[in-house]
N, C-alpha and C positions, 0 to 999 in steps of 0.2 A: 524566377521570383517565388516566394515562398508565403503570398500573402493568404492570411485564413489557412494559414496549413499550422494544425496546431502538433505539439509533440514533441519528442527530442530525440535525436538519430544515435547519440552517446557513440558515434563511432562506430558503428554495429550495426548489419545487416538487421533484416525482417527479424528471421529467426531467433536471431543471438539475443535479439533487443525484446521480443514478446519471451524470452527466456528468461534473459536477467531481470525484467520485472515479475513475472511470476513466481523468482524466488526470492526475490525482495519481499513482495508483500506475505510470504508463506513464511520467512520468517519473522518478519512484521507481528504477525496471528500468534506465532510461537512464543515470539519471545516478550511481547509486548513495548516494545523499544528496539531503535534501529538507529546503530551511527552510519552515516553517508556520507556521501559527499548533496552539497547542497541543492543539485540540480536531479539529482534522482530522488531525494527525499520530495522535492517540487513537484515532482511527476509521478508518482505515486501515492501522492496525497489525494488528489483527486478520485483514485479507481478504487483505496481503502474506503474512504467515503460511499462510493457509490454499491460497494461489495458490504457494507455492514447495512445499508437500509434494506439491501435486498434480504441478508439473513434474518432480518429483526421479523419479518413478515412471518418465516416459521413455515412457511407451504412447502409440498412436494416440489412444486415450479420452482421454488426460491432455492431449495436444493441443489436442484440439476443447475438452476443459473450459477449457481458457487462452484460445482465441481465442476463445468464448461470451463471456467477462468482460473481454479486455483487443483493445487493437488488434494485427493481425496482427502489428506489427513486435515490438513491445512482448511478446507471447506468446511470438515466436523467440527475441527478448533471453534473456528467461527461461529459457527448457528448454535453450538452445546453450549461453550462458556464464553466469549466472547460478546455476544448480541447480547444477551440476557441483560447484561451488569447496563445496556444503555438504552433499555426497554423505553425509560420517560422522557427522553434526552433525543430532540429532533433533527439534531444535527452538528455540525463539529467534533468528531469523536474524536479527530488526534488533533495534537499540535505539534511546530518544528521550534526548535531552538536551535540557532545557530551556535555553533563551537569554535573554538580557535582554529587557523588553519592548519593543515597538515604540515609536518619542521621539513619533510625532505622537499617538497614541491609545492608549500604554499597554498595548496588547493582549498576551497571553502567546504568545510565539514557543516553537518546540519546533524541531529538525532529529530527522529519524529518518534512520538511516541502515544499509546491511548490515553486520552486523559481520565479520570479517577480509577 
C-alpha cells in the first residue's frame, strides 16, 4: 500500500528519477519556462518553490543548500538573477498552465513557468 508515501516513481529507478528532476528544474532556472508533461511539472513545482526561498536568503548555507540539489551553474542561475527579481514576493514563484495534449499519445502537457 502506498499510503502517506508521497512522490512519483515516473517509471524510473532511485537514480534515473533524482536525475530527471534535477535536470528539469536546471532547466527550469535556465530557461524560465518548461513544457512537460503534466505530472512532472506537478512534482517539481513543489522542490522550485522550496529551492528559490532557500536562495532568496543570499547566505553561504543557502549556497551550498542549492549546489547539494542543483548543478553548480544552474545553483548560480538561481541566487545571481533568479531570486533577486522575487526578493518581495513570499511565495508562489511559478505557475502551470495546462496545454493541449500530446497528437501521438494523448498524454497531458503542462508548461510551468516563473511568474513576472
Amino acid at each position: 500500500m502506498r499510503h502517506r508515501k508521497k512522490g512519483r516513481k515516473f517509471s524510473r529507478e532511485r537514480s534515473a528519477r533524482i536525475s530527471l528532476l534535477r535536470i528539469l528544474l536546471s532547466q527550469l532556472i535556465a530557461r524560465g519556462r518548461l513544457t512537460t508533461s503534466a505530472a512532472r511539472a506537478k512534482e517539481i513545482r513543489p522542490r522550485v518553490e522550496k529551492l528559490m526561498s532557500i536562495a532568496k536568503k543570499g547566505t553561504l548555507a543557502s549556497q551550498r543548500q542549492l549546489r547539494a540539489e542543483l548543478p553548480a551553474r544552474a545553483a548560480h542561475q538561481l541566487a545571481v538573477t533568479v531570486a533577486p527579481r522575487f526578493r518581495d514576493r513570499a511565495g508562489g514563484y511559478t505557475r502551470i498552465v495546462r496545454l493541449e495534449p500530446r497528437p501521438s499519445d494523448s498524454s497531458e502537457r503542462a508548461m510551468i513557468e516563473f511568474i513576472a
